[in-house]
C-alpha positions in Angstrom: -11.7 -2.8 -7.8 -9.1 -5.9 -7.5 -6.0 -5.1 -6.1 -3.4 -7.8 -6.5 0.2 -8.5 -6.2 0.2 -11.2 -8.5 0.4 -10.3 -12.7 -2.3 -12.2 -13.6 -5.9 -12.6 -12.5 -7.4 -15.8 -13.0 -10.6 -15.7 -14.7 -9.9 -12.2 -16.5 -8.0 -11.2 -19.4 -6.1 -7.8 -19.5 -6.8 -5.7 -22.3 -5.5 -2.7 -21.5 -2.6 -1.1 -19.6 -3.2 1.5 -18.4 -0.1 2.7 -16.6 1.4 3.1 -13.1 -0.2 4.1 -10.2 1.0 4.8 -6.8 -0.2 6.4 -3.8 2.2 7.6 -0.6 1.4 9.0 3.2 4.1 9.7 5.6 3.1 8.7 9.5 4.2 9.8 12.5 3.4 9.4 16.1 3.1 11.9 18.9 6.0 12.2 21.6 4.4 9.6 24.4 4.4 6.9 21.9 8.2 7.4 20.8 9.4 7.5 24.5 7.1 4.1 25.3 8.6 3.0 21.6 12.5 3.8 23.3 11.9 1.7 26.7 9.9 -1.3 25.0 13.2 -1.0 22.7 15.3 -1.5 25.6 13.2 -4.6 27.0 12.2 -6.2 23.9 9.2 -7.0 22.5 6.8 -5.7 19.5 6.7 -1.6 19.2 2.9 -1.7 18.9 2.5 2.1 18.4 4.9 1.3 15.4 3.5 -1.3 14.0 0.2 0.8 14.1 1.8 3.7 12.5 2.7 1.5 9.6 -0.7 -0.5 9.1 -2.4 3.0 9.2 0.4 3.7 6.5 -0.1 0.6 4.2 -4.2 1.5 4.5 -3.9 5.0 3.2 -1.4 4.1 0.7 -3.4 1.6 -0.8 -6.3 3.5 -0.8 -4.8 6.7 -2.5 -3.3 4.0 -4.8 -6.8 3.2 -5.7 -8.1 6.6 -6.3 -5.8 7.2 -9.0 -6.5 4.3 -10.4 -10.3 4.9 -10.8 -9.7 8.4 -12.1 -8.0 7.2 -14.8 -10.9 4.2 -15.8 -8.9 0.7 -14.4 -11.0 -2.2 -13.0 -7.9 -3.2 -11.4 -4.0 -2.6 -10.2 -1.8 -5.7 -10.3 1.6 -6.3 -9.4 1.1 -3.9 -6.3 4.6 -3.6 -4.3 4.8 -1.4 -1.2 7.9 0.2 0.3 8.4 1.9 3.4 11.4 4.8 4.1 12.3 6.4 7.4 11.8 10.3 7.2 13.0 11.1 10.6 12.4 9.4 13.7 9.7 8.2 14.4 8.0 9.3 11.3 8.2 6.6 8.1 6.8 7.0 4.4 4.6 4.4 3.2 4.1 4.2 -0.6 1.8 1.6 -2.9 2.5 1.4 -6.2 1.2 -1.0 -9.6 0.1 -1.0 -12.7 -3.6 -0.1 -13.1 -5.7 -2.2 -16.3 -8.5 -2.7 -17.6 -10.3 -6.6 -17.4 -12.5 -8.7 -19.4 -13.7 -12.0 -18.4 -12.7 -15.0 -20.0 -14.6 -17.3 -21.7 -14.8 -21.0 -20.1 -13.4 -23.7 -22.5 
């Protein structure tokens, strides 16, 4: 299944919308990693166990995202956007959303 950000696929032809589809986790790491998270806060530097929590995030997201979408018959989501919310510390929301279609090729001039 493509999933795009962009409106259009090159190549393909949309010839059916299919709606919107989205798909959401909520992270959160364990105690140790918040207290290194506070002191690497302090010094500087990237929060790795963070930026872990929200990759993990953005993968599950996208793949729920994509679950719907082939329940409901789309050979692809464009215009994907993701958002992110804090739910408490430590813990953040991740959610994918788009609009799920169905594709044809186009023909070659």
């Amino acid at each position: 299944m493509i999933i795009t950000n962009i409106e259009a696929i090159p190549g393909r032809t949309v010839t059916q919308e299919l709606g919107l589809v989205h798909g959401s986790t909520v992270r959160g790491k364990h105690i140790g990693k918040d207290i290194a998270a506070f002191f690497k806060g302090i010094v500087g530097g990237e929060i790795k166990g963070y930026s872990e929590l929200l990759m993990e995030g953005r993968e599950e997201a996208i793949s729920r995202m994509q679950i719907q979408a082939q329940k409901i018959g789309a050979d692809a989501v464009i215009n994907v956007r993701m958002s992110t919310s804090s739910i408490t510390g430590g813990a953040a929301e991740m959610m994918a959303y788009g609009t799920a279609v169905k594709l044809t090729k186009t023909d070659a001039l």
